[in-house]
C-alpha positions in Angstrom: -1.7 -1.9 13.5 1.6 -1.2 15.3 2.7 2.1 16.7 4.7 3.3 13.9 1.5 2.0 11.6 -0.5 4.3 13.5 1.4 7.6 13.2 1.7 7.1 9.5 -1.7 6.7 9.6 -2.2 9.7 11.4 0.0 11.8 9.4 -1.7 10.6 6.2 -5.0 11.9 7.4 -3.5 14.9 8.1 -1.8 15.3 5.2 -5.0 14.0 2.6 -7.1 17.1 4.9 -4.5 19.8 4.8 -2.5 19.1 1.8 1.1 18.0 2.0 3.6 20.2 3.6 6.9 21.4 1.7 9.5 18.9 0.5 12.0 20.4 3.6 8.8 19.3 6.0 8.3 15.9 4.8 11.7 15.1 5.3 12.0 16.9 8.8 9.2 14.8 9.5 10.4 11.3 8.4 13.7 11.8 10.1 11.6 12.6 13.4 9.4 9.4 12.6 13.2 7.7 12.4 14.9 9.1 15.8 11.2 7.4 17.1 11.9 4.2 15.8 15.2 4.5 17.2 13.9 4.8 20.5 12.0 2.0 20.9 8.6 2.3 18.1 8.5 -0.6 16.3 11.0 -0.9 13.0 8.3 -1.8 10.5 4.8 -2.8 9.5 5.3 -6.2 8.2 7.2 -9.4 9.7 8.5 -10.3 6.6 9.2 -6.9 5.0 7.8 -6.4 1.4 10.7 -5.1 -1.7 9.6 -2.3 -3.7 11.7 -1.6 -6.6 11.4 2.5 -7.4 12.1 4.0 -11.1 11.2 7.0 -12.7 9.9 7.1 -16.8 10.4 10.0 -17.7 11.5 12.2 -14.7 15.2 13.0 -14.4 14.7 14.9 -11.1 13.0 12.6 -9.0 11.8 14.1 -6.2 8.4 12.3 -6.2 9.9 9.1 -5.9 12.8 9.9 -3.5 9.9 10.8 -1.1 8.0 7.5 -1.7 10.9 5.5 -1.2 12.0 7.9 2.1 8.6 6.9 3.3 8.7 3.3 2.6 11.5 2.4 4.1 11.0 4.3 7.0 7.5 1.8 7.4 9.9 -1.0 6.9 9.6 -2.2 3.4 12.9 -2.6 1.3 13.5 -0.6 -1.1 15.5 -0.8 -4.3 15.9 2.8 -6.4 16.4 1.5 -10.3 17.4 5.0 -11.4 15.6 7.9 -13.2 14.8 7.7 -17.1 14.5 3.8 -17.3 13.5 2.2 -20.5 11.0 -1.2 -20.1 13.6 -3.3 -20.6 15.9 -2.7 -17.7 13.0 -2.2 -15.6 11.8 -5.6 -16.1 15.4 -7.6 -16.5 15.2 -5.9 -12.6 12.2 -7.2 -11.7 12.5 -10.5 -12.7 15.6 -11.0 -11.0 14.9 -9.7 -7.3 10.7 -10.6 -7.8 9.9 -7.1 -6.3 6.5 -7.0 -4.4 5.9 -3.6 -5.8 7.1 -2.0 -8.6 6.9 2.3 -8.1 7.6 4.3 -11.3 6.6 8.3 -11.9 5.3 9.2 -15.2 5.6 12.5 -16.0 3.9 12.7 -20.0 1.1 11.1 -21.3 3.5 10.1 -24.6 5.9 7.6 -22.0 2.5 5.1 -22.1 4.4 2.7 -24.7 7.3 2.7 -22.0 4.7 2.1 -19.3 2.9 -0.3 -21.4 5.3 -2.6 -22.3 6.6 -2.8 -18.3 2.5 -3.4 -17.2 2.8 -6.2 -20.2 5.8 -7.9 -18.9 5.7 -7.3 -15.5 5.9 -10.8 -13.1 2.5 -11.7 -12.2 3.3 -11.0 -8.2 4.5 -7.6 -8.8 1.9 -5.1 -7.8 2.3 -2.0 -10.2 1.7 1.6 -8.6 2.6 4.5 -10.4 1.8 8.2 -10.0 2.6 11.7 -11.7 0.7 14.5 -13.9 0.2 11.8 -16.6 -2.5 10.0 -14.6 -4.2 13.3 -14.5 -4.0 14.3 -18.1 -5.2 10.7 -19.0 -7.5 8.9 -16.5 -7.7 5.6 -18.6 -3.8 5.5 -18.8 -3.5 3.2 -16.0 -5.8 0.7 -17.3 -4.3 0.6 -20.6 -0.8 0.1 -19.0 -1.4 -2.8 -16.2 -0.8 -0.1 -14.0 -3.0 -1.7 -10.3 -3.2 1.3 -8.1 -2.3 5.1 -9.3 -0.7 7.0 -6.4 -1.6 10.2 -5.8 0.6 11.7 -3.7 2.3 11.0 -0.7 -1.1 11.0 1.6 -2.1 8.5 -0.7 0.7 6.2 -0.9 0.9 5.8 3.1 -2.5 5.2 3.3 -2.1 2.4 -0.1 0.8 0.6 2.1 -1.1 0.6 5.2 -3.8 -1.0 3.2 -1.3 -4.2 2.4 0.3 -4.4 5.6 -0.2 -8.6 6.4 
């Protein structure tokens, strides 16, 4: 693991111990991690850096998501932002045009699983679904029903999922 791999590291074990700081403080943060790289740490994780494609369900603020795609990009992946409130079919014209290695979408309600459902269905079989939000949490088997691979559960979480797939 690189330099930068290792301070992500470091603040997601921090982070999962503690629990997160405030939106204003994971941002102050990332743009310290990015005056870093700046200087000399190493740009990214991967030689050949991985696309995730970001989208919201059901969540017209997005503030989940602009953090997970602040995040990712600062560890070097590319990242695409769909938009908030997309419907399945968008989603997946998307992703089988630009064959995203990871496909990130916040789910706010339980009742958006036919949405989800049909994108897990559909989805190109190299695109790694991750997802996250309160619907997870007010439906554990949600995730299995919808193709969704890995449920993010907050920031902590995702850093430590990405870290995980780093090649």
């Amino acid at each position: 693991m690189n330099e930068l791999g290792k301070k992500l590291s470091a603040l997601a074990r921090l982070w999962a111990g503690t629990g997160l700081p405030s939106r204003q403080g994971l941002l102050e943060t990332a743009r310290k991690l990015e005056k870093e790289k700046q200087a000399g740490i190493p740009a990214g994780l991967w030689e050949k850096p991985p696309l995730l494609m970001l989208t919201t369900i059901d969540d017209g603020i997005g503030q989940g998501i602009e953090l997970i795609g602040t995040y990712a990009a600062l560890a070097g992946m590319r990242v695409v932002h769909l938009g908030l409130v997309q419907q399945a079919p968008r989603i997946l014209a998307a992703c089988r045009k630009e064959r995203p290695d990871f496909l990130g979408a916040t789910v706010l309600q339980p009742d958006s699983e036919p949405v989800l459902a049909a994108i897990g269905r559909d989805l190109p079989p190299e695109t790694c679904f991750i997802a996250g939000g309160p619907a997870f949490r007010y439906d554990p088997g949600l995730a299995a029903r919808c193709g969704v691979q890995a449920v993010i559960k907050d920031l902590a979480h995702f850093i430590d999922f990405i870290l995980g797939r780093c090649k």
